[in-house]
ROBA-31859 format. One record per atom (N, C-alpha, C): residue number from 1; residue in three letters; atom name; x, y, z. Coordinates in steps of 0.1 Angstrom, whole numbers, plus 2048, in hexadecimal, padded with zeros to 3 digits. Example, Ala and Ser with C-alpha at 12.3 -4.5 7.8 and 13.67 -1.06 7.14 Angstrom:
<nodes>
{node 1 ALA N {884 7C7 84E}}
{node 1 ALA CA {87B 7D3 84E}}
{node 1 ALA C {884 7DF 84E}}
{node 2 SER N {880 7EA 847}}
{node 2 SER CA {889 7F5 847}}
{node 2 SER C {881 800 84F}}
</nodes>
This chain:
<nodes>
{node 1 UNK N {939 0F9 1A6}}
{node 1 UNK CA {937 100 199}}
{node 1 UNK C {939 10F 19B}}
{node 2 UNK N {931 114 1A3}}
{node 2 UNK CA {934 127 1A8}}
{node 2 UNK C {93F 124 1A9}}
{node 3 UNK N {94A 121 1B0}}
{node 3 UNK CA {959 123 1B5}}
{node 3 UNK C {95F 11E 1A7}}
{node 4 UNK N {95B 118 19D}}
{node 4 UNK CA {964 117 192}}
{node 4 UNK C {95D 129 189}}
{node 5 UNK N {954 127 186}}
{node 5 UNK CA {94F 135 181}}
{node 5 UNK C {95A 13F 186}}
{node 6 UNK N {958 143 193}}
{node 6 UNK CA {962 14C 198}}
{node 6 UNK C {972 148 197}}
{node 7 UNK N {973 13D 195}}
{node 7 UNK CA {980 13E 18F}}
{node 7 UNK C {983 140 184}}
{node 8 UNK N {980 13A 17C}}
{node 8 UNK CA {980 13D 16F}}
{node 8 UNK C {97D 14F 168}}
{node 9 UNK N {972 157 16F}}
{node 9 UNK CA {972 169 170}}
{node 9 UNK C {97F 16A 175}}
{node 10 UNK N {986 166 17C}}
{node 10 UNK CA {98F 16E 184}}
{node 10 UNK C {99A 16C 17C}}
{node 11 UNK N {99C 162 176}}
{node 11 UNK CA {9A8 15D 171}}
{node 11 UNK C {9AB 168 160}}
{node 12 UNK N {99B 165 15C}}
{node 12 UNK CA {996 171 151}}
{node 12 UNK C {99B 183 14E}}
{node 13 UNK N {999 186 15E}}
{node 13 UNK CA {99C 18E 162}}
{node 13 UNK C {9A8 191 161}}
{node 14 UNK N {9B1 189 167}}
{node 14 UNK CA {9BD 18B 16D}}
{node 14 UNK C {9C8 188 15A}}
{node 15 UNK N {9C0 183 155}}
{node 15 UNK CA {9C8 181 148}}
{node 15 UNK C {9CA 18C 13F}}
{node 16 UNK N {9BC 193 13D}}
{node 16 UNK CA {9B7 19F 139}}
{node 16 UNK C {9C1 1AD 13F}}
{node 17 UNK N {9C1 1AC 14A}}
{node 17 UNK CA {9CD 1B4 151}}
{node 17 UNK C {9D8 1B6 14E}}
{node 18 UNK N {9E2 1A8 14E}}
{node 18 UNK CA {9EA 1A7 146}}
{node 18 UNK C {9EE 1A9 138}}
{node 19 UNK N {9E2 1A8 12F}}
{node 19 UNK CA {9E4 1AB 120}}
{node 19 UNK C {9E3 1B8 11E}}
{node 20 UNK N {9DD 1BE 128}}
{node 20 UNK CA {9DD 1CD 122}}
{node 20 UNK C {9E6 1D5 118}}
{node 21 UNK N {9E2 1DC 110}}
{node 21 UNK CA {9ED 1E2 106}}
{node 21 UNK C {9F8 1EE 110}}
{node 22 UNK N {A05 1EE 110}}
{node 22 UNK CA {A08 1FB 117}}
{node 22 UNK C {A0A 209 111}}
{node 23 UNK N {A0A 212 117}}
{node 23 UNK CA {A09 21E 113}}
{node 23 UNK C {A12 225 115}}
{node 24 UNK N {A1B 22C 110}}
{node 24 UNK CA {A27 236 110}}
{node 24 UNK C {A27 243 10F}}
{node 25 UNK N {A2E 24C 117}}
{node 25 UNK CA {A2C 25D 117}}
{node 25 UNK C {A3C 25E 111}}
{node 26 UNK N {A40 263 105}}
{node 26 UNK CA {A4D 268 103}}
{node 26 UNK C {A4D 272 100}}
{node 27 UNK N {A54 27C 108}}
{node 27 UNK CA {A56 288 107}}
{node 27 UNK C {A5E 28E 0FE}}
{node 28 UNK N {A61 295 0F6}}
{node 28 UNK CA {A69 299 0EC}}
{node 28 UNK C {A6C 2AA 0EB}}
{node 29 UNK N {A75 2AD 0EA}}
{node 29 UNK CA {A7B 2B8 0E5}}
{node 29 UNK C {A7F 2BD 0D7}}
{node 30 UNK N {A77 2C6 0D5}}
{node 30 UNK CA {A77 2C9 0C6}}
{node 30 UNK C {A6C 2CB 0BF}}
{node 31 UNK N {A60 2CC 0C3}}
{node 31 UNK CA {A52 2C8 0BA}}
{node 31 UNK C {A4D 2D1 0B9}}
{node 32 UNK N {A4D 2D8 0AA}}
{node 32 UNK CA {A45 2E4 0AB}}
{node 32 UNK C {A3E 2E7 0A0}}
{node 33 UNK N {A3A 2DD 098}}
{node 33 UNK CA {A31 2DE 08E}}
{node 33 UNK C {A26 2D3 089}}
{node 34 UNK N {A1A 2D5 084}}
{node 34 UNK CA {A16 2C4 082}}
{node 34 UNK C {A21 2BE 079}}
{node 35 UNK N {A2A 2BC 071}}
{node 35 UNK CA {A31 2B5 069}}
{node 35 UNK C {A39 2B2 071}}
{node 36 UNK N {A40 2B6 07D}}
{node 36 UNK CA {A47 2AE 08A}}
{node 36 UNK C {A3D 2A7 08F}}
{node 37 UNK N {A2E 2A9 08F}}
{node 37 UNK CA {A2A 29B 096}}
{node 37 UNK C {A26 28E 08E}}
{node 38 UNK N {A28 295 07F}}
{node 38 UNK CA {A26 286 076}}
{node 38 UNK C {A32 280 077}}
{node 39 UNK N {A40 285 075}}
{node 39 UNK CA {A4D 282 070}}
{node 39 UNK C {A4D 276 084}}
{node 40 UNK N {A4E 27F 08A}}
{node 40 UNK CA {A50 271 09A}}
{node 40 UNK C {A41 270 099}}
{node 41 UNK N {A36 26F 093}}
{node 41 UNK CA {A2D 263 099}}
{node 41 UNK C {A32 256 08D}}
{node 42 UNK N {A34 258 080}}
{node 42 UNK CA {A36 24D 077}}
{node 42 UNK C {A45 24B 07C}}
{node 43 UNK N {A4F 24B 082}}
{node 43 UNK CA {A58 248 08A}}
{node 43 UNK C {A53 23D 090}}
{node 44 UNK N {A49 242 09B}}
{node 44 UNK CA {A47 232 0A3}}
{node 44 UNK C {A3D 22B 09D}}
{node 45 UNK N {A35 231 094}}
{node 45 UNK CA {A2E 226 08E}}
{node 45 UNK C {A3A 215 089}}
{node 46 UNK N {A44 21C 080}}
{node 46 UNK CA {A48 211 07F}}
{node 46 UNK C {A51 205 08A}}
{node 47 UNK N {A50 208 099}}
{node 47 UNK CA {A53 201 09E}}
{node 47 UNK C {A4A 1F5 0A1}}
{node 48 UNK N {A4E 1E9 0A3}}
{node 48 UNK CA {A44 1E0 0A3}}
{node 48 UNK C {A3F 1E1 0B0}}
{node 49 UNK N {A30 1DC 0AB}}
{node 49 UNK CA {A28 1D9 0B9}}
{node 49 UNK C {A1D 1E9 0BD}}
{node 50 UNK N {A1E 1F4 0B7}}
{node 50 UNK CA {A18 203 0B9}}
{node 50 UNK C {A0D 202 0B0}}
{node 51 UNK N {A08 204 0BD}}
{node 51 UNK CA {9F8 204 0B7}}
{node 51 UNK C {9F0 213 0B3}}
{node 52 UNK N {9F7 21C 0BA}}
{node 52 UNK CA {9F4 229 0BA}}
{node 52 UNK C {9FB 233 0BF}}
{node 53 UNK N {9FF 241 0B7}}
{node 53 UNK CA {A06 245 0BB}}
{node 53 UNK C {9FF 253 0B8}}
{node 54 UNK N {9FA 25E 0C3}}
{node 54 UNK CA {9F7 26C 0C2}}
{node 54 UNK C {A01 277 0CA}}
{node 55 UNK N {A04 281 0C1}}
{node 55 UNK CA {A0B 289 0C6}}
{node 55 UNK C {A06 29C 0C9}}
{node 56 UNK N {A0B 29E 0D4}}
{node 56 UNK CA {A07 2AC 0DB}}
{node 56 UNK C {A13 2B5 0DA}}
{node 57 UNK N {A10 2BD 0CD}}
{node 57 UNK CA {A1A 2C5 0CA}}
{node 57 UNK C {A20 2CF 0D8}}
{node 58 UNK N {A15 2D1 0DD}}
{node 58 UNK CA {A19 2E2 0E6}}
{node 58 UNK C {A20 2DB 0F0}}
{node 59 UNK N {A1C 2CE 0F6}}
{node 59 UNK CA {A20 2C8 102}}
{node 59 UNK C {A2F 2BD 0FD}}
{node 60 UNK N {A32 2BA 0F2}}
{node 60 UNK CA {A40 2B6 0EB}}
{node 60 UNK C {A3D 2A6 0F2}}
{node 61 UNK N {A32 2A3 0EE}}
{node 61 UNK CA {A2D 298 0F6}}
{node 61 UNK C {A26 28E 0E9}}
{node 62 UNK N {A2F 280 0E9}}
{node 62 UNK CA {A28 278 0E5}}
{node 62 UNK C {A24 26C 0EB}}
{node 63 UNK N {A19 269 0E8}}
{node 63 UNK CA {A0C 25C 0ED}}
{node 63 UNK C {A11 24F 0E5}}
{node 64 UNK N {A18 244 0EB}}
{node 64 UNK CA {A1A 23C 0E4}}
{node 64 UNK C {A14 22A 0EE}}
{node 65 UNK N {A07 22A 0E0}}
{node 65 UNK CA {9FF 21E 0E9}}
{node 65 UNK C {A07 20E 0DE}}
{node 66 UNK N {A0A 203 0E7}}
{node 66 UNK CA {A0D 1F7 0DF}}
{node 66 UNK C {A03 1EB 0DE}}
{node 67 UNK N {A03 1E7 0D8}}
{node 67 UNK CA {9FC 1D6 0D3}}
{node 67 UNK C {9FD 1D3 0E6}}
{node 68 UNK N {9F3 1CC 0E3}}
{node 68 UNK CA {9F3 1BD 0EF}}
{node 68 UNK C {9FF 1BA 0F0}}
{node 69 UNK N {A07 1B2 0FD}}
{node 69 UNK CA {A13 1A8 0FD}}
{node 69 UNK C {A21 1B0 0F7}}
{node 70 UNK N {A1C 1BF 0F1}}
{node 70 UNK CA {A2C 1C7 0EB}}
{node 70 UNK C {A2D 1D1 0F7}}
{node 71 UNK N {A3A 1D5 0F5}}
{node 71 UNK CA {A3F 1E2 0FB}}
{node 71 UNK C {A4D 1EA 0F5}}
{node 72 UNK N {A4D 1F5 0FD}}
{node 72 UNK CA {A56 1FF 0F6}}
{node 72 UNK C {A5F 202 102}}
{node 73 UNK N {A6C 1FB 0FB}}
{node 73 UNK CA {A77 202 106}}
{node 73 UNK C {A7E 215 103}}
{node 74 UNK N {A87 212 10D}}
{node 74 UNK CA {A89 226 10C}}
{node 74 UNK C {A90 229 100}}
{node 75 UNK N {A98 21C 0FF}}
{node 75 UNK CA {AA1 219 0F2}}
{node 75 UNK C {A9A 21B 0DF}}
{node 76 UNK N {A90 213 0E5}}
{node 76 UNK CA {A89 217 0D5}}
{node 76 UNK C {A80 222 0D2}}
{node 77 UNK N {A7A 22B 0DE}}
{node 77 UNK CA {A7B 239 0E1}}
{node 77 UNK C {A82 243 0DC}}
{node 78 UNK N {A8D 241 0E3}}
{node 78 UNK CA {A9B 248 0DE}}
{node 78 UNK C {A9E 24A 0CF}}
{node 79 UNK N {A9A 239 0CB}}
{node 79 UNK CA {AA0 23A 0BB}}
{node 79 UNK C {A99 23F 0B5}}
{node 80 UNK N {A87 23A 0B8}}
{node 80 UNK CA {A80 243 0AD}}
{node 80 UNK C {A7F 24C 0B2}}
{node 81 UNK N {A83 257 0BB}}
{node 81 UNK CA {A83 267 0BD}}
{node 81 UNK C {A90 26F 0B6}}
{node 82 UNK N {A97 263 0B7}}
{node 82 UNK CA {AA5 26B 0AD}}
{node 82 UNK C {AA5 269 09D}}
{node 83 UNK N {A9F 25D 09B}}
{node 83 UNK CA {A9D 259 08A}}
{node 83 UNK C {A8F 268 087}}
{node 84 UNK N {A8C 26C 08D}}
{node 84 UNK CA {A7D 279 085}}
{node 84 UNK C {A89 283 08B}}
{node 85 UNK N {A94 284 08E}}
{node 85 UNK CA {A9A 292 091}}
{node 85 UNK C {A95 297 09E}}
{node 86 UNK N {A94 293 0AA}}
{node 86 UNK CA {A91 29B 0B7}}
{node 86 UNK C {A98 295 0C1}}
{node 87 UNK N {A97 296 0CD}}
{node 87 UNK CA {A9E 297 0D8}}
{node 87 UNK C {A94 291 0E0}}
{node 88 UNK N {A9A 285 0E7}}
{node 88 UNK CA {A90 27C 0F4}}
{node 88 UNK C {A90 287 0FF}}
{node 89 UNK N {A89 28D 105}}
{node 89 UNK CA {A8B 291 112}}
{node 89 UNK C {A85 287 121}}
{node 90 UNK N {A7B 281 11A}}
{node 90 UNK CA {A73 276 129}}
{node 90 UNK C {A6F 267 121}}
{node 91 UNK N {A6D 262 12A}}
{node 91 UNK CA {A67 254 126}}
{node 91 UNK C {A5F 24E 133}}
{node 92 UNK N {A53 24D 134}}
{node 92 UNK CA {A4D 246 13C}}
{node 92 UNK C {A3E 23D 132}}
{node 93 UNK N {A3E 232 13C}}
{node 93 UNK CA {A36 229 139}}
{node 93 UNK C {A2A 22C 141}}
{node 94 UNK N {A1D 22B 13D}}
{node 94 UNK CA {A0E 233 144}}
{node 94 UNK C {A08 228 142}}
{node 95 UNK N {9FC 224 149}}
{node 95 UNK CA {9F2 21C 149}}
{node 95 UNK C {9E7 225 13F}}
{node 96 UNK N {9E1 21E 132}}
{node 96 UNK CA {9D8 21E 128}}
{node 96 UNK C {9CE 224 12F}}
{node 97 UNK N {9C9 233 129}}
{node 97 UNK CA {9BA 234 12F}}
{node 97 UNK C {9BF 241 139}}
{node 98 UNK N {9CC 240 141}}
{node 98 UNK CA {9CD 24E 147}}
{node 98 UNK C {9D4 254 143}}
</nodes>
C-alpha cells in the first residue's frame, strides 16, 4: 500500500511538471511608448494558447506566458512582432516563475 502511495505522488508529480505553462522572453526593437506595449501585447494575445502577456517598455522586453500543453515558436514571435510594426531582436524560452 505505501509503495503504491509513493507511486502514485511521484507519478502526480512528474505529470504536473510536464503540464507546466511555458514562458517566453521576446525581445523587441522599437518600443517606446505605452501604446507600443498595447499594440504587441494585443498582437500576441491573439495567438492561440497565451495566457498572458506583460511588456517592459525601457528593457524592449516582452513576457509572453502560454496555456498548459501550448507553446510559441520563433515563427509566431516574429509574426506577431511584425504584424504591431517592430522588429524581433531575441527569442528565448524561460522556465515560469524566474
Amino acid at each position: 500500500m505505501k509503495k503504491s502511495l509513493i507511486a502514485i505522488a511521484l507519478a502526480l508529480l512528474w505529470s504536473t511538471a510536464w503540464s507546466a505553462p511555458r514562458e517566453y522572453q521576446v525581445h523587441v526593437d522599437g518600443l517606446a511608448c505605452p501604446f507600443c506595449a498595447y499594440g504587441i501585447e494585443k498582437s500576441f494575445s491573439k495567438q492561440a494558447g497565451v495566457k498572458e502577456v506583460e511588456t517592459d517598455i525601457q528593457a524592449g522586453l516582452v513576457r509572453v506566458v502560454m496555456e498548459e500543453d501550448a507553446s510559441l515558436s520563433e515563427e509566431q514571435a516574429r509574426k506577431a512582432v511584425k504584424a504591431a510594426g517592430f522588429s524581433l531582436r531575441s527569442f528565448n524560452e524561460t522556465v515560469e516563475g524566474n
